[in-house]
C-alpha positions, -999 to +999 in steps of 0.1 A: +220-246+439+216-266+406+193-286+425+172-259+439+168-241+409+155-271+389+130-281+415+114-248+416+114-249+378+097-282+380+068-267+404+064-237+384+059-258+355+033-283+375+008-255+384-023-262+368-033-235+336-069-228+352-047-214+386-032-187+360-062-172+349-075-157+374-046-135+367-058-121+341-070-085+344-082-083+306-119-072+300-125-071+266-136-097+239-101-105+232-095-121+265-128-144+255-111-158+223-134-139+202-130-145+163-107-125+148-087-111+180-059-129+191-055-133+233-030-110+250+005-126+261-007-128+291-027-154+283-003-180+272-005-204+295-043-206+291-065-233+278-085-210+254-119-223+234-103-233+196-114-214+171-123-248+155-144-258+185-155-224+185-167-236+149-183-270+154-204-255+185-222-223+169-225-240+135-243-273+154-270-245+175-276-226+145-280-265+126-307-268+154-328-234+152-304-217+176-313-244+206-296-276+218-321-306+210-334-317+239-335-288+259-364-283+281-371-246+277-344-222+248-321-206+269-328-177+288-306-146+296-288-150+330-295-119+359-273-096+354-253-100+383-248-138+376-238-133+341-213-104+353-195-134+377-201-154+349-160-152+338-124-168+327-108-179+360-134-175+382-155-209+398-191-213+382-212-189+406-230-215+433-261-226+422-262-220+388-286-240+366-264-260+340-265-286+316-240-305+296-235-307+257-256-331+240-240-364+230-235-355+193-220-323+199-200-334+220-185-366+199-177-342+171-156-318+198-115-324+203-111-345+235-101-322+265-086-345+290-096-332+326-120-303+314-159-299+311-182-281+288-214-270+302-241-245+287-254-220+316-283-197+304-272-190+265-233-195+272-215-226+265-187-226+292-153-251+297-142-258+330-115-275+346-137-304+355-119-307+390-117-275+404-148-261+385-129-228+376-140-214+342-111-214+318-132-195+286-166-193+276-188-182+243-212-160+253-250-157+240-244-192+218-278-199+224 
């Protein structure tokens, strides 16, 4: 019984923290790791945006005039119904323009083994980079 019971504690353990999110039924800024809000109990198992990399990010945009250098066009808003799937534990919605942070952003960000950031529209999302499921976002960044 020993046995049994530390095996299934084991696999409980091993699921990855993106497969939890979706979980979450939470739709205010609090869930989204705004500043000053702390994220439900729920939410302890999930990878959320630091507020130190929540620091680095909007104080390198507003460093460069509220744009990433080397952006082809400043960001635009995303449809509504994009930006509305556009949320913690759900996959990137299928076809969605992206691009990736620029090199020196990126350098001065915390290494996040197995995760992604990508900027859609004016958001700055992190993804598990093998799944593609959005574990938190900053909206309007841009």
């Amino acid at each position: 019984m020993r046995i049994v019971l530390s095996l299934l504690l084991a696999v409980t353990l091993a699921i990855p923290t993106p497969a939890l999110a979706g979980n979450n039924k939470n739709k205010g800024n609090k869930a989204h790791g705004a500043p000053g809000t702390e994220a439900p109990a729920t939410d302890a198992l999930t990878i959320l945006i630091t507020a130190t990399e929540r620091s680095i990010i909007l104080g390198y945009v507003s460093e460069h005039g509220g744009s990433l250098p080397g952006a082809p066009a400043p960001a635009q808003p995303l449809p509504p119904g994009i930006a509305k799937n556009l949320a913690r534990g759900k996959p990137l919605p299928p076809g969605i323009a992206k691009r990736y942070l620029p090199d020196g952003l990126e350098a001065q960000l915390p290494p996040r083994p197995g995760y992604q950031w990508v900027v859609v529209g004016p958001d700055v999302v992190l993804i598990a980079a093998a799944t593609g499921l959005v574990v938190d976002l900053i909206r309007d960044a841009l």
